[in-house]
C-alpha angles and dihedrals in degrees: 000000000000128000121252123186118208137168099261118243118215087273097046088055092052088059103046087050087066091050091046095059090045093053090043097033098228135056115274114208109193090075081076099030100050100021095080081058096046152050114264131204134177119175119220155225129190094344092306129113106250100163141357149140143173142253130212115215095214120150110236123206115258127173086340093311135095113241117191106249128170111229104216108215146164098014132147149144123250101254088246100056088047117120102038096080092254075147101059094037080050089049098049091044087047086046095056098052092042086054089051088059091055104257116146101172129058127193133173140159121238146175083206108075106155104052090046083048099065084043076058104256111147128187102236088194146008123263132224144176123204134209117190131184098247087235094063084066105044084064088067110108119227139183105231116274136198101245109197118184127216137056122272142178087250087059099062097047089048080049084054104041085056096047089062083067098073133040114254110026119139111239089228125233135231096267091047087101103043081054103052089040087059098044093046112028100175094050106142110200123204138190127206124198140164113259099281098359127117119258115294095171152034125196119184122190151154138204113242134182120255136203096219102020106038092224134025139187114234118195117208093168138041110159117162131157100206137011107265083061096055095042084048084051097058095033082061096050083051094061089072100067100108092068103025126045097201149039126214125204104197109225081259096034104086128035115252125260138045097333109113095030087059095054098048119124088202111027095212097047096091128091119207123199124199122226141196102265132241107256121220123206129200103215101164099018086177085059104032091057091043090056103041119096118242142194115281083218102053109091102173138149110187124168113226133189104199106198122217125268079248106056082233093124144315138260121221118223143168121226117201116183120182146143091006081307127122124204118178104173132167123281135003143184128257106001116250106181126020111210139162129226097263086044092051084046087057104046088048087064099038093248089150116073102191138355094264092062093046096057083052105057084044105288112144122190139101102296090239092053095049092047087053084057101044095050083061087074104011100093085089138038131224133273146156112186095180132085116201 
């Protein structure tokens, strides 16, 4: 019997809910929680959901601007359909409606990173997770700040204006609160703010039970504009280490770099677990360029040939960046910089930090060349502080 592939009306996604809890072997919440946000597709076969999965149209900062991007979530393939790419035929049709939407951009996160790879999905960073004793933390020295608790709508812009600061944040929409309240129902949030300034962080946690430690704290969100703050925000989560022996930074749940090994009392206290990455997608290059934001300083005009996820050919564009503007148009002259699709994903986020570690990755190109293109999208780093 052939696939179709059809939108899921309210009795379609019951049933692929169904589906969805006997191919993961458990139920998974957020098909209810997030399908009344987002667009929904099954494929089908003889009439019976075999596959699906949604999509949720949600702009994601990029350079300092908000690109429209489409976050791929809660998908999967009934066990018995498995083996004959019904994923990657699900994912292109997704992928077409989502387009028609306007989304040029797709993210998602997966365990699977090979087989979204060859679609031309590429990791623009790794992900960890951190567990730290709570008395490595009470040894980080704070000014002291003003602590408010409670959520707010000032909270979320200030959420906002600092996920401009990084390539990859949601700009979260309206429900993102109902949602995480839901999924979390004991999340505390916190602001922090200098005596009489204005608030430079927000920290969001909840208490969970642990096997070991009886209790642990579990950070979601750790957003914080300069460093006081974040020294004031650890120093806080120390102060609970007379009731709860860890704390636990989510694999969303703390910005990358330095900043928790800085702040240790004991350098080797902390613990870091790898995860599988978010993924990022180009799916309009010409657009997506176009609608990112981009450095006043950087004047640059480099030929690219992007080669297919494929490897089946590649495609020749010139890229123009000038004045905080971004041109990628067709065609070009003598090529500058080879990249693929996933490598094109990456430099869009400013995965690569430097042209060593481009050519690395499979940039070729003449190193100076290749530094003049990273610095295009290397004035933030990537991030994604959301699990979907």
């Amino acid at each position: 019997m052939e696939l179709t592939f059809t939108e899921a009306d309210p009795a379609l996604w019951e049933e692929y809910d169904a589906l969805a809890r006997r191919a993961y072997g458990q139920a998974v919440p957020d098909i209810a929680r997030l399908g009344r946000h987002a667009d929904r597709r099954v494929a089908l076969r003889g009439g019976r959901v075999v596959a699906g999965g949604l999509g949720l149209l949600i702009p994601q900062w990029f350079g300092g601007r908000p690109v429209p991007s489409a976050s791929m979530a809660c998908g999967c393939v009934a066990p018995e359909e498995r083996g004959g790419r019904l994923a990657a035929r699900l994912a292109d049709e997704r992928l077409r409606a989502l387009r028609e939407q306007g989304a040029v951009l797709a993210t998602l996160w997966t365990a699977s990173n090979g087989y979204v790879r060859r679609m031309g999905w590429e990791a623009p960073a790794q992900v960890f997770s951190w567990t730290v004793p709570t008395d490595a933390l009470k040894e980080s020295r704070a000014d002291t700040m003003e602590i408010t608790f409670g959520d707010s709508d000032g909270l979320a812009k200030l959420r906002e204006e600092l996920a401009g600061r990084w390539n990859g944040p949601w700009q979260r929409p309206g429900w993102w609160s109902g949602w995480q309240q839901d999924q979390h129902p004991d999340l505390s949030t916190y602001a922090f703010a200098a005596p009489g300034g204005p608030t430079s962080g927000v920290l969001a946690v909840a208490v969970k039970r642990h096997p070991d430690d009886g209790r642990q704290l579990v950070v979601h969100d750790f957003w914080v504009a300069d460093h006081p703050t974040a020294a004031a925000m650890l120093s806080f989560l120390g102060r609970h280490h007379s009731r709860i022996p860890t704390v636990a930074f989510e694999r969303t749940g703390l910005p990358p770099g330095t900043l928790l090994l800085h702040r240790l009392g004991k350098g080797s206290a902390a613990a870091a677990r790898a995860w599988h990455p978010w993924m990022l997608r180009v799916l309009d290059p010409c657009r997506a360029v176009e609608l990112r934001g981009w450095p006043e300083d950087v004047d640059a005009e480099i030929v690219l040939d992007l080669v297919a996820a494929d490897g089946s050919g590649a495609d020749r564009y010139t890229l123009r960046i000038g004045g905080g503007q971004g041109e990628l148009r067709p065609g070009g002259g003598t090529v500058d910089v080879t990249l693929t699709a996933g490598q094109f994903a990456v430099w869009y986020a400013g995965g690569y930090r430097g042209a060593a570690a481009a050519a690395l990755a499979g940039l070729r190109g003449e190193p100076a060349t290749i530094a003049r293109l990273l610095a295009a999208t290397g004035d933030r780093e990537p991030w994604l502080a959301d699990y979907f």
